[in-house]
C-alpha positions as CSV (number, residue, x, y, z in Angstrom):
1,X,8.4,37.8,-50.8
2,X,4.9,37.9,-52.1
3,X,2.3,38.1,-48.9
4,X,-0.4,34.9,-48.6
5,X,-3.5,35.0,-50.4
6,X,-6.7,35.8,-48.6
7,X,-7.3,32.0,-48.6
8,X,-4.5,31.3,-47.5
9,X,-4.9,33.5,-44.2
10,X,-8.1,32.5,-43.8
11,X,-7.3,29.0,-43.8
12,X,-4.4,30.0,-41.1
13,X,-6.6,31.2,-38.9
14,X,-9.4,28.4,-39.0
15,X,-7.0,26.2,-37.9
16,X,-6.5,27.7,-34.8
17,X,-7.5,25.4,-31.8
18,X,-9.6,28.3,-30.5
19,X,-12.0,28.6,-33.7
20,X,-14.2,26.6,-35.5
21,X,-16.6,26.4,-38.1
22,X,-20.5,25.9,-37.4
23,X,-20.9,22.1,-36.9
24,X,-17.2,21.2,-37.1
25,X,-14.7,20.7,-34.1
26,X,-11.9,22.6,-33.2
27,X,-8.6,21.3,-34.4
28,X,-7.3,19.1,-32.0
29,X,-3.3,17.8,-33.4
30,X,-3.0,15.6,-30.2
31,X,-6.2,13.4,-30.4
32,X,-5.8,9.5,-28.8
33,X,-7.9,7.4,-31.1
34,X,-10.6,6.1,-29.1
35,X,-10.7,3.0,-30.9
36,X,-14.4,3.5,-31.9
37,X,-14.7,5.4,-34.9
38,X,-18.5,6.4,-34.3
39,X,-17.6,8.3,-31.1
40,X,-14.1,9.8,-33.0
41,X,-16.3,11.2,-35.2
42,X,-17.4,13.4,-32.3
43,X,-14.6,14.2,-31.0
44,X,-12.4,17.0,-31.7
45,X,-8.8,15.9,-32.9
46,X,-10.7,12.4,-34.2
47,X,-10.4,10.9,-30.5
48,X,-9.4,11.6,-26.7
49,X,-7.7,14.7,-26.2
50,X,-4.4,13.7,-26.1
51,X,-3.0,17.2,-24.5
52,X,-5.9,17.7,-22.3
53,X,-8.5,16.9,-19.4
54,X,-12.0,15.6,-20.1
55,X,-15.2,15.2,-17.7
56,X,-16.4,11.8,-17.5
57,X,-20.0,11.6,-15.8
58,X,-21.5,8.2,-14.8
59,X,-25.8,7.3,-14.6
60,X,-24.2,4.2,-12.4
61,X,-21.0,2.5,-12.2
62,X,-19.7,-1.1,-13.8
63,X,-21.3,-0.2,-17.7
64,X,-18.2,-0.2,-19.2
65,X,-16.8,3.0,-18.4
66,X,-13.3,1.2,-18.3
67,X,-13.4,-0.4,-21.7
68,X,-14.4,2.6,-23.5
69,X,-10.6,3.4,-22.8
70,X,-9.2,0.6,-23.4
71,X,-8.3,0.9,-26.3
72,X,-6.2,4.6,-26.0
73,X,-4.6,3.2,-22.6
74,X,-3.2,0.1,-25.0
75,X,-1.8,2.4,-27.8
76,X,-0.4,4.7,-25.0
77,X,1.4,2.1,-23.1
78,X,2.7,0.2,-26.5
79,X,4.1,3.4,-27.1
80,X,5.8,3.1,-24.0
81,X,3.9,5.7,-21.8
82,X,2.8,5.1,-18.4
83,X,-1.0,5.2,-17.0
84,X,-1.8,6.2,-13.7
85,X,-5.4,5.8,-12.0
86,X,-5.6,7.9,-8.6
87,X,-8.5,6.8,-6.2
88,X,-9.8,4.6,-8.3
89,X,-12.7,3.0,-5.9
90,X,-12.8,-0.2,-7.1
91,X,-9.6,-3.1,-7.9
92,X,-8.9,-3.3,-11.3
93,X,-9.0,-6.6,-13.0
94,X,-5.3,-7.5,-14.0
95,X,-6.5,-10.2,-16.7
96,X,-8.6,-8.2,-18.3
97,X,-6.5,-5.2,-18.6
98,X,-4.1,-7.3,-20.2
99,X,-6.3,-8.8,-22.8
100,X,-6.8,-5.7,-23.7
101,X,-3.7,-4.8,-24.8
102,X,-2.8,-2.9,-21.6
103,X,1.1,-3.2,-20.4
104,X,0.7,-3.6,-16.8
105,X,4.2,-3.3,-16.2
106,X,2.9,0.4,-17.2
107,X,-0.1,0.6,-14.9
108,X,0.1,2.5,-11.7
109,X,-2.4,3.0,-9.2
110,X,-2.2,5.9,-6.4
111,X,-4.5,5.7,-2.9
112,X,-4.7,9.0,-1.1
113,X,-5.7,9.5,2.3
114,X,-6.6,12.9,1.9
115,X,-8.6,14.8,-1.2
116,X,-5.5,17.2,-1.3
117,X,-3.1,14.3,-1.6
118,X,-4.5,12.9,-4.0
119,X,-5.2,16.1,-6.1
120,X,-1.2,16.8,-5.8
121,X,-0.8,13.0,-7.0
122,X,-2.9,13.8,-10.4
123,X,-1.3,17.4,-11.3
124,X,2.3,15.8,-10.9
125,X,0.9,12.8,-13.1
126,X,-0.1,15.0,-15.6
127,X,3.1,17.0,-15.6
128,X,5.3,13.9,-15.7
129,X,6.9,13.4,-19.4
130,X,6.5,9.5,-19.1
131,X,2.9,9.7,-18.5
132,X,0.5,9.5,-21.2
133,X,-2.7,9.2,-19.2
134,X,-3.3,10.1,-16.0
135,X,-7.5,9.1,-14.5
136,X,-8.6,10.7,-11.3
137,X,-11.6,9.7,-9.0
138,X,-11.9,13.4,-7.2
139,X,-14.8,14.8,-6.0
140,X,-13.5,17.9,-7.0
141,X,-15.1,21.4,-7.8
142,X,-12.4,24.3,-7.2
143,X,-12.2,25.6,-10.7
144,X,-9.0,27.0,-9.9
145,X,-7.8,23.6,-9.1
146,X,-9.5,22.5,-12.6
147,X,-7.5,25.1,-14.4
148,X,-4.3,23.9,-12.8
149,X,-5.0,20.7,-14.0
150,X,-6.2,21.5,-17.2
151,X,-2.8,23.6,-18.1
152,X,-0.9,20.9,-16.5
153,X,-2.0,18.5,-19.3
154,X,-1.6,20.6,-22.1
155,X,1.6,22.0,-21.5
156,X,3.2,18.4,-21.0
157,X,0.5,16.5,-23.5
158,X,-1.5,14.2,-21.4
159,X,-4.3,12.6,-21.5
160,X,-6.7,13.4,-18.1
161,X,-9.8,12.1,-17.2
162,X,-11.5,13.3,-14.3
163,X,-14.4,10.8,-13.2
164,X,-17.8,11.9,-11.4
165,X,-18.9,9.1,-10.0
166,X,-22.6,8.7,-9.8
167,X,-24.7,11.1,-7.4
168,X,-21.6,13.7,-8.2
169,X,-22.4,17.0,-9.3
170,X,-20.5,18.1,-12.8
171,X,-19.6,21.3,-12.7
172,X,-16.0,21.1,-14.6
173,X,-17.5,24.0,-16.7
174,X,-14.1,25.0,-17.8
175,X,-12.7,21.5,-19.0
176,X,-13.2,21.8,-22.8
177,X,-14.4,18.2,-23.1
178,X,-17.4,16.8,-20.9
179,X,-19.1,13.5,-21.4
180,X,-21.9,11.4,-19.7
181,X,-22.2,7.9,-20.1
182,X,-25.5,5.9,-19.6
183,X,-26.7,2.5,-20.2
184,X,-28.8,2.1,-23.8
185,X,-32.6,2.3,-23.3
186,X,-33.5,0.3,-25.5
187,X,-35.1,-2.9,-24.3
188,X,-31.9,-6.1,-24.3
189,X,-29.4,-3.6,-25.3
190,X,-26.0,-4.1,-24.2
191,X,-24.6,-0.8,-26.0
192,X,-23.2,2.1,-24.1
193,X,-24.3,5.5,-24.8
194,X,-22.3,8.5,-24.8
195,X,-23.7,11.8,-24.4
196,X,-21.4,14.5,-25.6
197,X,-22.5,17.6,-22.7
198,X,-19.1,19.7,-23.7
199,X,-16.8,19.8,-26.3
200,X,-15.1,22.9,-28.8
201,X,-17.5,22.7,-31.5
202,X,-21.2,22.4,-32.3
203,X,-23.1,20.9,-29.9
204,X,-24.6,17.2,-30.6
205,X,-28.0,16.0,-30.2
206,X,-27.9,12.7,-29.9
207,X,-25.9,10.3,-28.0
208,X,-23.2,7.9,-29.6
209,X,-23.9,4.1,-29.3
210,X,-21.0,2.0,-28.5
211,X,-20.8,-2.0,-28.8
212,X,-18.2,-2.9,-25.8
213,X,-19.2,-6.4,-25.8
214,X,-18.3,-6.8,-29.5
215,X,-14.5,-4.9,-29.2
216,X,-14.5,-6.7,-26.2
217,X,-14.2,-9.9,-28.1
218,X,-11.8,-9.1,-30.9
219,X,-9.5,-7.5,-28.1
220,X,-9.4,-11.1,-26.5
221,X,-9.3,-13.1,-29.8
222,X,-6.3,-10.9,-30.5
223,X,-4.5,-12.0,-27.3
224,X,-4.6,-15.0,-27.4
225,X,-3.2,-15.5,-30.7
226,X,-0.6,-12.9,-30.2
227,X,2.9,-13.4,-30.3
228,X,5.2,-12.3,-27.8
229,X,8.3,-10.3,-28.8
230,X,11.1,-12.0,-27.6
231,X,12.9,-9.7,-24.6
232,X,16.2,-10.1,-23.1
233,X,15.2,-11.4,-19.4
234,X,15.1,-8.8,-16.8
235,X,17.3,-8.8,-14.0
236,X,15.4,-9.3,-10.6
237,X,15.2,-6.6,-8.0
238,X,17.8,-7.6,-5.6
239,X,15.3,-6.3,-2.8
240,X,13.2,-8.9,-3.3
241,X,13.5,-12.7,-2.0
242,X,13.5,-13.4,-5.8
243,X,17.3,-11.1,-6.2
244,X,18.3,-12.4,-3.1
245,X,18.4,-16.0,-4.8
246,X,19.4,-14.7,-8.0
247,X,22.5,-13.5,-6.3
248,X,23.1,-16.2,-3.8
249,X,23.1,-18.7,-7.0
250,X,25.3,-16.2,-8.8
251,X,28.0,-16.2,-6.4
252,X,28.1,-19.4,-5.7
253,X,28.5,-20.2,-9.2
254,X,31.5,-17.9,-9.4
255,X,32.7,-20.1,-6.4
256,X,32.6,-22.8,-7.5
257,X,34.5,-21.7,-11.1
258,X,37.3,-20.3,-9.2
259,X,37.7,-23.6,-7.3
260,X,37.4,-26.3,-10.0
């Protein structure tokens, strides 16, 4: 058997998630598309880290934080994976969830009384194979618990976010992957910029600028002229009132067959 060439092994060995070159990013084979090229660019794996957890910091709340994932929570529920928010500190907006491309019927959200609750909420998230993404409000700061989580998602390829809400102190210093998202500066812009803090690979200088408002409207132009796929009807829960009538309609249809 004749060995590899030099090349060859050298080649092996740069593509090891652990190594990278200069300005490049580590290999990432799981990456989410973000569905905004500019900030894939950035990104190691061309997009979310699809067996991971990322950092997300905010300057303020309601800037878009939501839409810039979007997108990846659309793919990942198309692809029949469930999304799970824990402690989310706000109510979601079912409509426009939806017209983005988001499967509600996928959506789940977790309230926990207690911090510790709702940390055991996120790691079994992560860990559960139908899960694709798994978002956690915690104001969390036990690296040991960040480790946990961290090797929760990559063993069983999820995607994490954990939030910092605004006045919260980021110190995920472990977490390969740390952003912060601000408001442009620039006088009447609408944009969101994202600063990338953390990531495997060069650091960058600038932040990314990202349009929502315009994704925004092709996400509902696409909606609304979407056709549904056509879907045996689903058989109600006979817990509900709506089961109860389905079956007290049933049987007496099968009464009144038997009789006639």
């Amino acid at each position: 058997m004749t060995p590899p060439s030099p090349a060859a092994r050298l080649a092996a060995t740069l593509a090891h998630p652990a190594l990278w070159r200069g300005g490049d990013c580590a290999p990432e084979p799981a990456g989410v598309p973000t569905g905004f090229p500019a900030l894939d660019a950035l990104l190691p794996g061309g997009g979310w880290p699809g067996a991971g957890l990322a950092e997300i910091a905010l300057a303020r709340e309601g800037i878009g934080e939501i839409a810039l994932t979007l997108p990846a929570l659309a793919r990942l529920t198309r692809a029949r994976r469930d999304v799970v928010w824990i402690g989310a500190p706000w109510r979601p907006y079912a409509p426009a969830l939806a017209a983005a491309g988001v499967d509600l019927a996928r959506l789940w959200f977790v309230h926990a009384t207690r911090p510790a609750d709702a940390l055991w909420a996120c790691e079994q998230a992560l860990r559960a194979p139908e899960c694709g993404a798994a978002f956690a409000w915690l104001p969390l700061q036990d690296e040991r618990a960040l480790r946990r989580l961290q090797v929760a998602a990559r063993e069983h390829r999820t995607f994490g976010v954990l939030w910092r809400r605004p006045g919260e102190r980021a110190l995920a210093q472990s977490l390969p992957l740390r952003l912060k998202l601000a408001p442009d500066d620039a006088a009447g812009s609408t944009r969101l910029a994202v600063h990338v803090l953390k990531r495997r690979g060069g650091s960058v200088a600038r932040p990314v600028l990202i349009d929502l408002d315009a994704r925004c409207l092709v996400a509902a132009h696409l909606a609304r002229n979407a056709r549904p796929l056509s879907a045996p009807p689903r058989r109600p829960d006979p817990r509900s009132d709506a089961g109860h009538d389905a079956l007290r309609t049933t049987t007496a249809q099968r009464r009144w067959r038997a009789a006639s």
